[in-house]
C-alpha positions in Angstrom: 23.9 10.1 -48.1 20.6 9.4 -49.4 17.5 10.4 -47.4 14.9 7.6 -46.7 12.0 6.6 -48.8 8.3 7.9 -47.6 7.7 3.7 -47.8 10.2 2.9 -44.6 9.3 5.7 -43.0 5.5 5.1 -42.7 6.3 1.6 -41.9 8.4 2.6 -38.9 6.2 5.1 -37.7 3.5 2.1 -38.0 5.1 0.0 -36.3 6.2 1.7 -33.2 2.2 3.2 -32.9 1.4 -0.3 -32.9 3.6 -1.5 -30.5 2.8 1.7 -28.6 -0.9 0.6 -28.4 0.0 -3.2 -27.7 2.0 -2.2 -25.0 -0.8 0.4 -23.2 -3.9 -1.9 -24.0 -3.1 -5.5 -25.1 -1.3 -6.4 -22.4 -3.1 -4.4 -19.1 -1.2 -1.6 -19.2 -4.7 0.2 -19.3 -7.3 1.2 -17.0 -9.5 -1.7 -15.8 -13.1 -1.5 -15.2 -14.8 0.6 -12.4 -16.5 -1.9 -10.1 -18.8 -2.1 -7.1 -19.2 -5.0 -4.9 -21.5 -5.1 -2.5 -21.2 -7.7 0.3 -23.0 -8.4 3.8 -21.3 -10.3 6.9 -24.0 -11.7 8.7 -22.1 -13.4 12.1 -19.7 -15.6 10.5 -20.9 -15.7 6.7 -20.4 -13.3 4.0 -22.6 -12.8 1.3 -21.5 -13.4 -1.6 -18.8 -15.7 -0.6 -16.5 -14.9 -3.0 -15.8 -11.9 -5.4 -14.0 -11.8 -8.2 -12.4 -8.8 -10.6 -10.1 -8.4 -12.7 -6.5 -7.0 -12.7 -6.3 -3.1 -13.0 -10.1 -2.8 -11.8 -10.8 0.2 -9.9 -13.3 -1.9 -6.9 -15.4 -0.2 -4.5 -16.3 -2.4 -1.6 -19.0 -2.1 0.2 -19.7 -4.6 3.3 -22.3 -4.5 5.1 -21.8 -5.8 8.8 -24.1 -6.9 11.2 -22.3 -6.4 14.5 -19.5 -3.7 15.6 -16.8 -5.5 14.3 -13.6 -5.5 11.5 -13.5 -7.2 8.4 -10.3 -7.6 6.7 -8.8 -8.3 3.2 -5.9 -9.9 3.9 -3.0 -9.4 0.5 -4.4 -6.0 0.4 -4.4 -4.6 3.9 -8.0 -3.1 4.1 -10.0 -3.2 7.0 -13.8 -2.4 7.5 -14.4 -1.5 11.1 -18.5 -1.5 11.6 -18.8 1.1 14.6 -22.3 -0.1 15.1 -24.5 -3.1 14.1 -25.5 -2.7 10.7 -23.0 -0.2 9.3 -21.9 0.0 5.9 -18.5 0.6 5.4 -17.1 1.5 1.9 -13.3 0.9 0.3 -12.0 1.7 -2.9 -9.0 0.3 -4.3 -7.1 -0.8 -7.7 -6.9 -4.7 -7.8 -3.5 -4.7 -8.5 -2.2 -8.0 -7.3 -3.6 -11.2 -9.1 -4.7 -14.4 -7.0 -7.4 -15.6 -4.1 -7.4 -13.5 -1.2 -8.6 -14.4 2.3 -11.4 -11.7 3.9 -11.9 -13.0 7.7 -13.5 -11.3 10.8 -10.3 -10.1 12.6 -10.9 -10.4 15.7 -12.8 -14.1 15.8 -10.0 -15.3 12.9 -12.8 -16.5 11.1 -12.5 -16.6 7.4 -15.5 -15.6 6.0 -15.1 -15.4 2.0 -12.2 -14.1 -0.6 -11.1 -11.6 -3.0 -10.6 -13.4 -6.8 -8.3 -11.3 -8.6 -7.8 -12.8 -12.2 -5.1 -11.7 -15.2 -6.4 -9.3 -17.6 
């Protein structure tokens, strides 16, 4: 048999490192950004209404609430229970799941903003 040219060889090797990369980077494989939010729930009004990342962000919420009370991001399962008026309570999480998500007051039902998770 005869070996390979040098040519195909580097061509191959090429190719695969660029798929490689595409694969990893191009297409969200990779790291997003690190994020954070910062958000206050005055009675039954969040401020800012809505948030939005990106997929693969790494977000740190933190919400502000004015009364002992849970807030939760639905699609993503997180609560933030205030144990006194005023408390900050911070989250970190990946944003891996694209679309609108509701954040209410749990116990009132009372949807009070969303979570905008967008393709990277």
């Amino acid at each position: 048999m005869r070996p390979l040219p040098i040519a195909i060889i580097a061509v191959v090797v090429v190719a695969f490192l660029a798929v490689g990369a595409y694969l990893i980077l191009g297409r969200g494989g990779g790291s997003g950004e690190p994020l954070t939010i910062d958000v206050t729930v005055s009675g039954t009004t969040m401020d800012p209404e809505k948030v939005t990342v990106r997929e693969g962000d790494r977000v740190t919420m933190n919400v502000k609430i004015d009364k002992k009370e849970e807030v939760h991001l639905h699609g993503y399962d997180i609560t933030f229970e205030a144990e006194n008026a005023g408390d900050t309570v911070s989250k970190t999480f990946t944003a891996d799941k694209t679309g609108s998500f509701q954040i209410e007051i749990e116990g009132e039902g009372a949807e009070i903003g969303s979570l905008e998770v967008q393709p990277r």
